[in-house]
C-alpha positions in Angstrom: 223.4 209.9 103.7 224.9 213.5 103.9 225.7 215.4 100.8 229.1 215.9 101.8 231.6 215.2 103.8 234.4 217.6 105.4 234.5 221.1 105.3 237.2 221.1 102.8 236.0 219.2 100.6 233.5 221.8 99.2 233.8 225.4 98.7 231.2 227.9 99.5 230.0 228.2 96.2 229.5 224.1 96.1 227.5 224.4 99.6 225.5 227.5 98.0 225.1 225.3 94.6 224.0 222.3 97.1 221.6 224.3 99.2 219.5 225.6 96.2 218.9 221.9 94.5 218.3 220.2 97.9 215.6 223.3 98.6 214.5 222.4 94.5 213.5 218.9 95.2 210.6 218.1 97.3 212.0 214.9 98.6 215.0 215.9 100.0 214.1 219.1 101.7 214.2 217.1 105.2 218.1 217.5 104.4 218.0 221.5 104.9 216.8 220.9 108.6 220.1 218.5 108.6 222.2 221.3 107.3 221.5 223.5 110.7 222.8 221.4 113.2 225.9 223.2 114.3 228.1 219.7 114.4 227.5 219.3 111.0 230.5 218.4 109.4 230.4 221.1 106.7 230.8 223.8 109.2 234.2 222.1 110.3 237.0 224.2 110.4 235.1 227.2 109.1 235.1 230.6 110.2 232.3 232.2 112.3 231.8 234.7 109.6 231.6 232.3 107.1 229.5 230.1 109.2 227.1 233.1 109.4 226.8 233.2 105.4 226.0 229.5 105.0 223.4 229.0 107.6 221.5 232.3 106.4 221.7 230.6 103.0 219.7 227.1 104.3 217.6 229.4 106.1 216.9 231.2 103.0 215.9 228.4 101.4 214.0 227.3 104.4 212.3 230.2 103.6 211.3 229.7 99.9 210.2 226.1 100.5 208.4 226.4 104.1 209.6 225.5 106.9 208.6 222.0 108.6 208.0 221.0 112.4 212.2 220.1 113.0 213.1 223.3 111.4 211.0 225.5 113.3 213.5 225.0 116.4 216.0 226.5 114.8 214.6 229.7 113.6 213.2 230.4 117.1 216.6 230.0 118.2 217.7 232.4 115.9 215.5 234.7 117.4 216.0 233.7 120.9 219.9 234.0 121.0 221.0 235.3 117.5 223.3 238.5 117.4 224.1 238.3 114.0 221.5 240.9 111.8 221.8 238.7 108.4 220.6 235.1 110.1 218.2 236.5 112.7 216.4 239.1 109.5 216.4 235.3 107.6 215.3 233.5 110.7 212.2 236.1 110.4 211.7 235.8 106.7 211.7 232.0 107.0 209.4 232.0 110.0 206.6 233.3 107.3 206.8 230.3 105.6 205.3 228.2 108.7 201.8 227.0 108.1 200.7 227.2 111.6 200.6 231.3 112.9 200.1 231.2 116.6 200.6 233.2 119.2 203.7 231.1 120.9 205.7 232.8 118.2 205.2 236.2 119.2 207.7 236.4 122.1 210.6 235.2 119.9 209.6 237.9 117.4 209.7 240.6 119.6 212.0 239.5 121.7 214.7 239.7 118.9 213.4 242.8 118.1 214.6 244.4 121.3 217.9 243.1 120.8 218.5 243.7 117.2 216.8 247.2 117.2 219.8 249.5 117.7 221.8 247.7 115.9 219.9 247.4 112.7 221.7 247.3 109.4 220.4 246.9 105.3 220.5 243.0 104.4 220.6 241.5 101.1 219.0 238.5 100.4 219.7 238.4 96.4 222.6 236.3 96.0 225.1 234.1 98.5 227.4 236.0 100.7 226.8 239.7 99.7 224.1 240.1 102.4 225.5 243.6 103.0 224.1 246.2 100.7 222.5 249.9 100.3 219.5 251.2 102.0 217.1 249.8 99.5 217.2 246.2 100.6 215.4 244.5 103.5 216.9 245.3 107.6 216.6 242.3 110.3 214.1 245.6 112.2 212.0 245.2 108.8 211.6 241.3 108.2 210.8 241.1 112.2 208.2 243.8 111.8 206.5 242.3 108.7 206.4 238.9 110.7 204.4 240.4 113.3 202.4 241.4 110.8 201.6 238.4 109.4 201.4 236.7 112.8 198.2 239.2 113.1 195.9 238.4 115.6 198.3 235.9 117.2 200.7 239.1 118.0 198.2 240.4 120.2 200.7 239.1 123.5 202.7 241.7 122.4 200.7 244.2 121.5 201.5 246.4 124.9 205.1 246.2 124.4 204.8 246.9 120.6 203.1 250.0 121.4 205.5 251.5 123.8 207.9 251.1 120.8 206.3 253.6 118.8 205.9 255.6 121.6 209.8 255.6 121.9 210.3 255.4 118.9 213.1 253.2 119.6 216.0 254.5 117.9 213.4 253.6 115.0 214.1 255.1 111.1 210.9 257.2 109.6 210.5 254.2 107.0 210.7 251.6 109.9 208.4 253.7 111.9 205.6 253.1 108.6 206.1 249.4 109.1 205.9 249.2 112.5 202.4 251.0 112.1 201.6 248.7 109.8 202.1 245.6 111.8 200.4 247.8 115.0 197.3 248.2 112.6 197.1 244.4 111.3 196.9 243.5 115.1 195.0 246.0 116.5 192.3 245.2 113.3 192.0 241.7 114.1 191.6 242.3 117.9 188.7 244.1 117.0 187.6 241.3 114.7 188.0 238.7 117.5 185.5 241.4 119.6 183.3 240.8 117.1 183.2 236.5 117.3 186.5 235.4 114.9 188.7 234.2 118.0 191.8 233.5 116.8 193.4 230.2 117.7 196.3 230.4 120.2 197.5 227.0 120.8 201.5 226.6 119.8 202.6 224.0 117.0 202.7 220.7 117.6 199.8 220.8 120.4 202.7 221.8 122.7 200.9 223.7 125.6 204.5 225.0 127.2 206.6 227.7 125.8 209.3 226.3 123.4 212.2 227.4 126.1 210.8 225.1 128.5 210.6 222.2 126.2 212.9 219.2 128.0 213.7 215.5 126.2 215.0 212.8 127.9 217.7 210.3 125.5 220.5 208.0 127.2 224.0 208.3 127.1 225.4 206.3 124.3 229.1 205.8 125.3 230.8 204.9 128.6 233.2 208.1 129.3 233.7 207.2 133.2 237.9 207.4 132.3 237.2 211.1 130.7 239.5 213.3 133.0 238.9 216.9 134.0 240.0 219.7 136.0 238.2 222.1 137.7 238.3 225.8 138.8 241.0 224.7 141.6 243.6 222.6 139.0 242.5 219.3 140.9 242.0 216.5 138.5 238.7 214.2 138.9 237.3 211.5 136.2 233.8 211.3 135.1 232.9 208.6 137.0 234.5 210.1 140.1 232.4 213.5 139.9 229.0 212.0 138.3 228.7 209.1 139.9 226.2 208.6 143.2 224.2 211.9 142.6 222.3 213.5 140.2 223.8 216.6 138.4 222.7 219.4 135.9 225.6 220.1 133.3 226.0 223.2 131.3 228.4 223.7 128.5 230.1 227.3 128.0 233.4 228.8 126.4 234.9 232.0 127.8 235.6 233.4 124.7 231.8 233.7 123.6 231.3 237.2 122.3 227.0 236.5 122.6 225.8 237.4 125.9 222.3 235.6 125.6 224.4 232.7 125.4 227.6 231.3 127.3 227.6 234.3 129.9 223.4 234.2 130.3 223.8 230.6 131.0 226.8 230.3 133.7 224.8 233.3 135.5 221.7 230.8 135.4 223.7 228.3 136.7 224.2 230.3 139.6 220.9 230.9 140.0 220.0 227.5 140.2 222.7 227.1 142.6 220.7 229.5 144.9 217.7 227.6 144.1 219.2 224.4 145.5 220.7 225.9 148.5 217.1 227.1 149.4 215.8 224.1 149.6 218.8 222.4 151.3 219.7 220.3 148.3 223.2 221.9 147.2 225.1 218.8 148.8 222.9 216.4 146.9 222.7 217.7 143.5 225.8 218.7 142.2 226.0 221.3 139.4 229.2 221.4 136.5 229.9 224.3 133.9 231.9 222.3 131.1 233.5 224.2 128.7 234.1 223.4 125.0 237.2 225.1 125.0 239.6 223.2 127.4 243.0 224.5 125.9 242.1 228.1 126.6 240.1 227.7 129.5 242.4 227.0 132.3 241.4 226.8 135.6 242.6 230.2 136.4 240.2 231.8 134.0 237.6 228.9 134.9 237.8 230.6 138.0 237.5 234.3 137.2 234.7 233.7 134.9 232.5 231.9 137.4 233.3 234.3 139.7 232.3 237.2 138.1 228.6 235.5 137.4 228.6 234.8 141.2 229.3 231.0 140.6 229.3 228.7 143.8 232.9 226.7 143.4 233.4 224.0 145.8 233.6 219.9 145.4 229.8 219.6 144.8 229.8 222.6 142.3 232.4 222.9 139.8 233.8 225.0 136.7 235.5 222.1 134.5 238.0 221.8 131.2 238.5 218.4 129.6 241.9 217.5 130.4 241.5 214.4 127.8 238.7 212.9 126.3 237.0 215.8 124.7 236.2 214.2 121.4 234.4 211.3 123.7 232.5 214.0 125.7 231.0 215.3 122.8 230.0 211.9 121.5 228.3 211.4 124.5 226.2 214.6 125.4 226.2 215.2 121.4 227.2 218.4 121.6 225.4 221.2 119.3 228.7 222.6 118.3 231.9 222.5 115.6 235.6 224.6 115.4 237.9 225.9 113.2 240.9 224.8 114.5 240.6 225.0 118.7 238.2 228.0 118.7 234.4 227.3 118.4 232.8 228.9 115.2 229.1 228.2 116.4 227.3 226.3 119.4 223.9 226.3 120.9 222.6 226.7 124.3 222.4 223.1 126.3 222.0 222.0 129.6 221.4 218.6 130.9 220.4 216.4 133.7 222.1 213.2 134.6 220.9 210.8 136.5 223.0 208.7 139.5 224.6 206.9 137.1 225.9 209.8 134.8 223.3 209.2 132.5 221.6 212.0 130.4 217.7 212.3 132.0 217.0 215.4 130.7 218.2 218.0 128.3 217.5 221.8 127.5 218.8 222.8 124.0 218.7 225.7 121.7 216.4 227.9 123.9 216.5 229.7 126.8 215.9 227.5 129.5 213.5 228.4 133.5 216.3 228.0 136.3 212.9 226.7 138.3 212.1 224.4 135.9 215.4 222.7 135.7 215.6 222.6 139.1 212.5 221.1 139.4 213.3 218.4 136.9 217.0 217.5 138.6 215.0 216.9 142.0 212.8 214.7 140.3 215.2 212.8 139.6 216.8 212.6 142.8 213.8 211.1 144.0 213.7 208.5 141.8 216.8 207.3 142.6 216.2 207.5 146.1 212.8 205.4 145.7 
């Protein structure tokens, strides 16, 4: 069972209080993993910022105790899509703690280092909720330096890229400049020891082969919502059943009030992309494509509209830009949607996309990461021809 119930019915000092003994007890440390899943109820009716403060706390923890196989995901999200400098410097700390260094990791490091590097800013990590503090703490620039340190040999992917940053210098401090010629000299050392016979081991946790972005599960949908009304870009009203019925579809979820551009923005322009991809191969008439947002009372089809437009969206009845007009609580039952509100507005989400088969069943979904346009393509014409056989 959870530890708690509603968001009201524990302060953030409580969740702080709950976070440390969960992270104290061996036996119960599954329950941190639990603790980042956006829906969870504690994060109900809590504000972004203070949203921020209590997953960098589980993450924290995550840290101290080591992180397992289920977390892992989220920290690599963290790194993939984060914005915020206190979770993605804790995301980096916590990523330490993983038993199994390989070189898979490397991308995420870096690639949150291009994105956080300008905007880099002293972190505390002493107490909950005072995470911003004076020059001598920790910076989200530092922790993801001193993780491709430790990631050593396994860095070596990046080791080009890594280089041209201190060739920039990168909008880079003089004391960030000493770590990041520190982490250049770890990897640089044990390339030269792998020269010598110590290969390191690249294979990615888990024996996955793929990247983590490109990772795909397949789950069915666990509640009937065919009576679930929507309307699209235009204002016209269509069911469920009526729109994801007969032919396969791939389904994004977006708000238009999202202020992180690697997530709802990146992924409506990818929809378009895959819209392209279809239309190449003469398949836009037979797998339809749906951008859903989680925001229905703000997102009217008028700004449905605009928003697809500017991302260069095709709208038409095979492709469409949809609100829930009723039924939202159903829809996120049935997808299970990685994402919670205060009030109408959404205080955190992930990135998801699915597949559904003929039948409007989930075949396929693409969560947390940043998901191949090709690949998701690929998979949604799979299954078309598997209904067709």
């Amino acid at each position: 069972m959870r530890e708690a119930t509603t968001a009201s019915a524990q302060s953030e000092e409580r969740f702080a209080a709950l976070v440390d003994a969960i992270a104290a007890d061996p036996n119960r440390q599954a329950r941190l993993t639990d603790l980042l899943r956006e829906d969870h109820p504690l994060y109900d009716q809590r504000g972004a910022a203070t949203v921020v403060r209590m997953r960098g706390w589980v993450l924290l923890a995550i840290a101290r105790v080591g992180v397992s196989e289920p977390a892992l995901i989220f920290l690599l999200e963290e790194l993939d899509t984060g914005v915020d400098g206190y979770l993605i410097a804790a995301a980096a700390r916590a990523l330490r703690s993983y038993p199994h260094p390989n070189a898979a990791l490397a991308p995420f490091v870096m690639r949150a280092l291009r994105n956080v590097r300008y905007r880099d800013e002293p972190v505390s990590f002493a107490t909950y909720g005072e995470y911003a503090t004076s020059s001598t703490d920790t910076t989200p620039v530092r922790e993801l330096l001193a993780t491709l340190a430790w990631l050593g040999p396994h860095a070596r992917g990046v080791l080009p890229e890594l280089e041209l940053f201190r060739a920039r210098r990168s909008g880079l401090s003089r004391k960030l400049l000493v770590d990041l010629d520190r982490a250049l000299e770890v990897i640089r050392s044990a390339d030269q020891a792998d020269e010598a016979g110590t290969h390191a081991c690249c294979a990615s946790p888990s024996g996955q082969t793929n990247t983590f972005s490109q990772g795909l599960n397949s789950r069915p949908g666990c509640e009937s919502i065919d009576s679930i009304v929507f309307e699209d870009h235009q204002g016209e009203l269509i069911t469920f059943k009526e729109l994801f019925r007969r032919q396969p579809s791939i389904v994004v979820f977006f708000y238009t009030r999202c202020d992180n551009p690697l997530k709802c923005s990146l992924t409506v322009t990818k929809l378009a992309r895959i819209q392209k991809l279809l239309e190449v191969q003469g398949l836009a008439n037979r797998i339809r494509t749906a951008a859903i947002t989680y925001d229905p009372a703000f997102d009217l089809a008028q700004r449905l509209r605009a928003y697809g437009q500017d991302r260069g969206v095709r709208m038409d009845t095979h492709h469409r830009m949809l609100r829930a007009a009723d039924g939202m609580d159903a829809l996120r039952r049935y997808f299970e949607l990685g994402v919670n509100f205060t009030e109408s507005l959404v205080n955190r989400h992930r990135i998801e996309a699915y597949i559904l088969d003929a039948e409007g069943r989930v075949a396929a979904s693409f969560e947390r990461l940043h998901w191949d346009e090709e690949q998701v393509t690929a998979r949604a014409i799979e299954v078309l021809r598997k209904n067709e056989s």
